[in-house]
C-alpha positions in Angstrom: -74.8 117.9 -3.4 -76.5 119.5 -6.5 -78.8 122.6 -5.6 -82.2 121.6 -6.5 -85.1 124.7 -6.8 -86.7 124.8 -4.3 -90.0 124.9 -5.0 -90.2 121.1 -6.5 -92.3 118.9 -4.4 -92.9 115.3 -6.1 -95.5 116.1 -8.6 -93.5 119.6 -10.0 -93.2 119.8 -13.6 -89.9 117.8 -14.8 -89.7 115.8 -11.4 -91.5 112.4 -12.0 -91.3 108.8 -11.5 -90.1 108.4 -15.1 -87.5 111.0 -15.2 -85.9 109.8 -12.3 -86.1 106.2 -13.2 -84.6 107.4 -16.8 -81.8 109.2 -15.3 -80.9 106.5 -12.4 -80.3 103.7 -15.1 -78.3 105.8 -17.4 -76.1 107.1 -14.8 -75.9 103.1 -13.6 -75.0 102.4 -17.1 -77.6 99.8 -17.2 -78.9 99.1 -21.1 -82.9 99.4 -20.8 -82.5 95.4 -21.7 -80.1 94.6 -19.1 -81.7 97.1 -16.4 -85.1 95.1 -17.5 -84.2 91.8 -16.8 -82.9 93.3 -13.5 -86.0 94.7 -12.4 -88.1 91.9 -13.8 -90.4 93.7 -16.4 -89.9 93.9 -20.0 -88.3 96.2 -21.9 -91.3 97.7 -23.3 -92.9 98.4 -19.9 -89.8 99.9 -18.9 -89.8 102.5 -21.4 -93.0 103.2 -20.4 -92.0 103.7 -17.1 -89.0 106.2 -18.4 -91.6 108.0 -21.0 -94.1 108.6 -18.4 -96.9 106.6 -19.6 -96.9 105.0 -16.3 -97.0 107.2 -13.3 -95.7 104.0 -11.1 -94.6 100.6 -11.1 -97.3 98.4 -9.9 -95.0 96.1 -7.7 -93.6 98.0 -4.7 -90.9 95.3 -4.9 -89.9 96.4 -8.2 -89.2 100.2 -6.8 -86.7 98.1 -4.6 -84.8 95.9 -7.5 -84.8 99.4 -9.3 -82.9 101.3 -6.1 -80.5 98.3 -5.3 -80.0 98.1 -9.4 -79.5 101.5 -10.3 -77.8 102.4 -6.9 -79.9 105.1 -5.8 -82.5 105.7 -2.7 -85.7 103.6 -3.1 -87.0 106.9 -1.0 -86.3 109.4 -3.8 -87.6 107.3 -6.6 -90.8 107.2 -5.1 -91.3 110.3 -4.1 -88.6 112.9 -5.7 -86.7 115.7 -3.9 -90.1 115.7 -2.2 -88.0 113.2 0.4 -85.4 115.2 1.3 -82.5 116.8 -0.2 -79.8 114.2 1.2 -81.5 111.3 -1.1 -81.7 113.3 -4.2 -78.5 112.2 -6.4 -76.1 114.8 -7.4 -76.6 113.9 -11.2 -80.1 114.2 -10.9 -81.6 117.3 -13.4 -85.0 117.8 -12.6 -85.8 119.9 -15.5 -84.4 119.1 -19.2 -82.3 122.0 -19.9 
């Protein structure tokens, strides 16, 4: 597993909701249209999801179409490496580099 600094905690600079959504549905290979139509919200609100306009999806339910969608923990999406190091993906960059 990828070796995450240890100092992020959920609300750490470059780990958020958005970021993490971002990342899981381009490493799912989900289009922002097709991932959409999977988690039933439109495109628009999805990107602001990704862009951090929205610090969280206001449907728990859509957290868990996102997970099953993007094939990732629903526990880590919500919460970040603040959930524990065995749900944070190994593709997952925190920070933009």
């Amino acid at each position: 597993m990828k070796k995450i600094d240890s100092t992020l905690a959920g609300r750490t600079e470059g780990d958020n909701f958005g970021r993490r959504m971002r990342q899981a549905r381009e490493h799912s290979g989900l289009s922002r249209k097709d991932a959409a139509a999977e988690l039933g919200i439109s495109v628009a609100q999805l990107g602001r999801i990704e862009r951090g306009s929205v610090g969280m999806v206001s449907d728990p339910s859509t957290l868990v179409r996102a997970s099953r969608a993007y094939g990732v923990s629903d526990v880590w999406l919500y919460a970040g490496s603040m959930a524990g190091m065995r749900f944070v993906p190994d593709y997952y960059m925190p920070v933009a580099a």
